[in-house]
C-alpha positions in Angstrom: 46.5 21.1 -51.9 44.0 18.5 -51.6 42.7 20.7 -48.7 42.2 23.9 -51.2 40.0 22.0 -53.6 38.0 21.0 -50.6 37.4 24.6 -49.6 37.4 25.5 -53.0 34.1 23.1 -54.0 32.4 24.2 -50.8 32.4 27.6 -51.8 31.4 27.1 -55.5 28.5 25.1 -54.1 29.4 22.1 -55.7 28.9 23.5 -59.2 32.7 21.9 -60.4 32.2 19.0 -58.6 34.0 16.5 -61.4 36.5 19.4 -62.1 37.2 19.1 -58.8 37.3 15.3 -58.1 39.5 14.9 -61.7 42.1 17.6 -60.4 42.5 15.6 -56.7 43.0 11.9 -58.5 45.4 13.7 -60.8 47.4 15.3 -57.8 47.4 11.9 -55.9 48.7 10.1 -58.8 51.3 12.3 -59.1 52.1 12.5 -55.8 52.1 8.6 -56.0 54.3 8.8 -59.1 56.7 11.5 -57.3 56.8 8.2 -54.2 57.6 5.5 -56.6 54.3 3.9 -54.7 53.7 1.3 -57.5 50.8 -0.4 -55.7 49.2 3.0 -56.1 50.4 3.9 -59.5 49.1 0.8 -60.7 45.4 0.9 -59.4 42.9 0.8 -61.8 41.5 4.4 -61.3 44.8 5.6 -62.4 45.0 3.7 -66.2 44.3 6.6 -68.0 46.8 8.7 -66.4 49.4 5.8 -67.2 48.0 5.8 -71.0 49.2 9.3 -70.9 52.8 8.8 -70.4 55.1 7.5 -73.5 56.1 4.2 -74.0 59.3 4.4 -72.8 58.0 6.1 -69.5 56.1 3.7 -68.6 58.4 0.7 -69.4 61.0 2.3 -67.2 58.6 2.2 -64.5 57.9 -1.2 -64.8 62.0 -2.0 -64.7 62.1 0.3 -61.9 59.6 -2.1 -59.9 60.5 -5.3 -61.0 64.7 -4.9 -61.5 65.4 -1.4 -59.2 69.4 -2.4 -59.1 69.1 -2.8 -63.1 66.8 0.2 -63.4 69.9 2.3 -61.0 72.6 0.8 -62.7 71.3 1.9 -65.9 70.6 5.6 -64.4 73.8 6.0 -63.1 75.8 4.3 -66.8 73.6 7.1 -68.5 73.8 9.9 -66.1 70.2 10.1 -65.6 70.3 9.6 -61.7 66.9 11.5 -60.1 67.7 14.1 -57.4 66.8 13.1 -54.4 
């Protein structure tokens, strides 16, 4: 996907270049989000996409770094397991 954007500024001649640069930092945190990569998540370029989630959201995240067997046990007693 990353690759398409690429191909996709060239040929627009650079005239969405921040369009284009906001849309592959979105799609990476994501991705990162998607990993569990909390080193990633947590870098600074990606605060405002963390500002974007809900409260909760992102306090589960945390517990899901810092505590992951509470953070499963907790899934699992509320039958919120992700698919894997």
């Amino acid at each position: 996907m990353k690759h398409c954007y690429k191909l996709f500024l060239e040929e627009s001649r650079g005239k969405y270049r921040l369009e284009v640069e906001e849309a592959v930092k979105r799609l990476s945190f994501s991705i990162a989000l998607n990993l569990r990569d909390f080193s990633e998540i947590y870098r600074k370029d990606y605060r405002a996409y963390l500002q974007e989630m809900s409260f909760p959201e992102r306090a589960l995240l945390r517990l899901e770094q810092f505590c992951p067997k509470l953070y499963h046990f907790l899934q699992k007693s509320f039958g919120m397991e992700r698919k894997r």
